[in-house]
C-alpha positions as CSV (number, residue, x, y, z in Angstrom):
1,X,0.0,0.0,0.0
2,X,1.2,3.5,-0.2
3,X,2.4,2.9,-4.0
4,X,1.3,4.2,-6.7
5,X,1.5,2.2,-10.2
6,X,2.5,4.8,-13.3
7,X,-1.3,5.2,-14.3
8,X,-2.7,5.8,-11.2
9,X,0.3,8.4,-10.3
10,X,-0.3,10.1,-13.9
11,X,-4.1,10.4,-13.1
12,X,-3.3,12.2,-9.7
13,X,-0.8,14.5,-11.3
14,X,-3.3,15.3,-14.0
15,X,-6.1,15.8,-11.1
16,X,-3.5,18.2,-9.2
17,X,-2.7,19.9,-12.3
18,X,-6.3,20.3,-13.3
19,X,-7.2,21.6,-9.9
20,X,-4.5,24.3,-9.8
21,X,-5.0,25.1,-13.2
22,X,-8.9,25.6,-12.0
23,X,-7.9,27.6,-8.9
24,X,-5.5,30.0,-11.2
25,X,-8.5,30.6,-13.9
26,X,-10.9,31.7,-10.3
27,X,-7.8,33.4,-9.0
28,X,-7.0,35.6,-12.4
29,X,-10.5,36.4,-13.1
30,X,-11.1,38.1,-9.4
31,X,-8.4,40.3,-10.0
32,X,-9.4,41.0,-13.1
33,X,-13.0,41.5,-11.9
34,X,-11.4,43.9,-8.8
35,X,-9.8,46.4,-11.8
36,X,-12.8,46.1,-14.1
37,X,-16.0,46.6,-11.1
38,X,-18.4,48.7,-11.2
39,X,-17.2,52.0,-9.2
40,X,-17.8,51.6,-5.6
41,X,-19.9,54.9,-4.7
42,X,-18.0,55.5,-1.6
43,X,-14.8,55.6,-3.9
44,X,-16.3,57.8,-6.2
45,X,-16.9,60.3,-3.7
46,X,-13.7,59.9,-2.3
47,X,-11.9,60.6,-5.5
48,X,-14.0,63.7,-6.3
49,X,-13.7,65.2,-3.3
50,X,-9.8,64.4,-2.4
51,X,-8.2,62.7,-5.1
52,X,-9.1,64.6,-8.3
53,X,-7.3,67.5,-6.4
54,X,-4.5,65.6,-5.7
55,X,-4.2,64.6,-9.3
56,X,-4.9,67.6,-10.4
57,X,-2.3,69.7,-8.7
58,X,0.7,66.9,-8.6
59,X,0.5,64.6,-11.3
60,X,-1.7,65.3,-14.2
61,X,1.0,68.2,-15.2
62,X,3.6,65.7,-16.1
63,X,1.5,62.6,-16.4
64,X,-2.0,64.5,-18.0
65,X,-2.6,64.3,-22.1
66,X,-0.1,67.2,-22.9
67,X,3.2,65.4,-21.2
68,X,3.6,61.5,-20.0
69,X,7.0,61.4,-18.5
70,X,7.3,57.6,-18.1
71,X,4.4,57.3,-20.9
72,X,2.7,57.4,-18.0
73,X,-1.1,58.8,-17.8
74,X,-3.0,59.6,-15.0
75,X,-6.0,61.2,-16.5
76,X,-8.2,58.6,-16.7
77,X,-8.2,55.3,-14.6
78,X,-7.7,53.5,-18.0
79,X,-4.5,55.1,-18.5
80,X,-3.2,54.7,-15.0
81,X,-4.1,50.8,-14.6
82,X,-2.2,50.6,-18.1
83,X,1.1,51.9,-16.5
84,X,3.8,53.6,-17.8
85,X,7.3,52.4,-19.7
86,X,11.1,52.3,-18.0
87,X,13.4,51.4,-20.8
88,X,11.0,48.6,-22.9
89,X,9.5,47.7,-19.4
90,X,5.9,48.1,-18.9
91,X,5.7,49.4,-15.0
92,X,2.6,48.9,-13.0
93,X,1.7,52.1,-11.2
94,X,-1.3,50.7,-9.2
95,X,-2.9,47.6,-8.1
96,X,-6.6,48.6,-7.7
97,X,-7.3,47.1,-4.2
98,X,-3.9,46.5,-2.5
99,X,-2.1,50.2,-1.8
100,X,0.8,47.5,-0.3
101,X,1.4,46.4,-4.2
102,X,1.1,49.9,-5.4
103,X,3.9,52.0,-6.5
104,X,2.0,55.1,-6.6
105,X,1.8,54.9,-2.5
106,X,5.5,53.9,-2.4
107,X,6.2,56.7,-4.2
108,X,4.2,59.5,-2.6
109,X,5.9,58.0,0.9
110,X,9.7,59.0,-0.2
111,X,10.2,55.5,1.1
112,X,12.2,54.9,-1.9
113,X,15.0,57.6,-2.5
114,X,14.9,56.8,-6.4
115,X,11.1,57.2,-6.7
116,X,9.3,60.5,-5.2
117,X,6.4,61.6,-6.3
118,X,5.3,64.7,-6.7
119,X,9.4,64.4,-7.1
120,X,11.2,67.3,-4.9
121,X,11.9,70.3,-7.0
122,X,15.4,72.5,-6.2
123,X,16.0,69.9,-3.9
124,X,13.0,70.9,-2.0
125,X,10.6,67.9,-1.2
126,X,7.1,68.7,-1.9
127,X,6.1,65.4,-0.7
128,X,2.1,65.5,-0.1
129,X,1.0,65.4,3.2
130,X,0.3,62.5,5.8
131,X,-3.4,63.2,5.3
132,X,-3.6,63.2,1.7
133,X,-1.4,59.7,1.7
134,X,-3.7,58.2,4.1
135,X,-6.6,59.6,1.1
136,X,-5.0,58.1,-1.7
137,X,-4.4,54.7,0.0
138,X,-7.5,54.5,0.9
139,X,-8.5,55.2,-2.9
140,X,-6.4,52.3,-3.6
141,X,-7.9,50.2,-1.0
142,X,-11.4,51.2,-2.8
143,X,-10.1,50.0,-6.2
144,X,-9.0,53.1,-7.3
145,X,-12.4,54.7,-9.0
146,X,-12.6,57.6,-11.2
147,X,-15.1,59.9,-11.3
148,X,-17.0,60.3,-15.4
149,X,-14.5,62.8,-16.8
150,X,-10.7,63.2,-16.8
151,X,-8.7,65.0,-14.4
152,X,-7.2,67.8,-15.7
153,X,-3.9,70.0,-14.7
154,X,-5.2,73.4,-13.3
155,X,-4.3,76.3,-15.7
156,X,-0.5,77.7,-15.5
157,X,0.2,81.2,-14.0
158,X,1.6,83.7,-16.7
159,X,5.0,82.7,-14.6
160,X,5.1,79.5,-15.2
161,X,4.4,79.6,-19.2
C-alpha cells in the first residue's frame, strides 16, 4: 500500500494539475474582476472630493494628455491601470485594491529615494502630506475609482508659461 502504479500516479498528477489550473483561472479572473468593477460609490466620492485635487495639482501636469514622462497617464483610470514604460518595461503604477502592491503609494511615501512623487523640486521635497497619503491609500484600497470625466492640470500662472 502507499504505491502508486504509473497510471494511477499520472491520473493524480493530471487531477493536481487540473485543480491548480482551475484555482489560477478563479484566482485571475477576481483580480481581473477587482480592476474592471463597477465604481464603488464610496470611492467615487472619495476621489471627487480628495483625489481629483490631488491629481490635479501633482501629477496630471507631467502625467495628464499634454506630457507623459514615463508614458505614464494619470487622467483617466484607463490610462493609470495601463502603466507607464522604464526602458522597454511596462511598469505597473497601481494595483486597484492592494495600496501595499502599489507603487503610486511607495512613491508618494519617499520611502524609496529613487522614486518620489510629486518628485522634490530645487531639492526641496514637496512630498504630499500624511493626510492626503492616508486619502489616496484609501483610494487604492477602494479599487482606485474615477469619477466620469478626466482630471485635468489646473491652468499655468503667466509665470510658469
Amino acid at each position: 500500500m502507499g504505491r502508486l502504479t504509473k497510471g494511477t500516479r499520472w491520473m493524480v498528477l493530471s487531477a493536481a494539475a487540473a485543480t491548480f489550473s482551475i484555482a489560477g483561472v478563479f484566482v485571475a479572473g477576481s483580480a481581473a474582476r477587482a480592476a474592471d468593477a463597477p465604481a464603488n460609490p464610496e470611492g467615487v466620492k472619495l476621489f471627487e472630493a480628495k483625489i481629483r485635487p490631488i491629481l490635479a495639482q501633482n501629477c496630471v501636469g507631467c502625467h495628464g494628455p499634454d506630457k507623459q514622462k514615463g508614458k505614464l497617464r494619470m487622467d483617466t483610470r484607463e490610462a493609470l491601470l495601463k502603466g507607464g514604460m522604464d526602458e522597454e518595461k511596462v511598469v505597473k503604477v497601481i494595483e486597484p485594491g492592494d495600496p501595499a502592491k502599489s507603487m503610486i503609494i511607495e512613491a508618494v511615501n519617499y520611502k524609496n529615494e529613487d522614486i518620489q512623487m510629486p518628485p522634490p523640486k530645487k531639492k526641496e521635497s514637496r512630498k504630499l502630506s500624511d493626510e492626503q497619503i492616508k486619502d489616496l491609500t484609501e483610494w487604492v484600497k477602494l479599487g482606485a475609482p474615477y469619477g466620469e470625466k478626466p482630471v485635468e492640470a489646473p491652468p499655468k500662472a503667466a509665470d510658469e508659461k
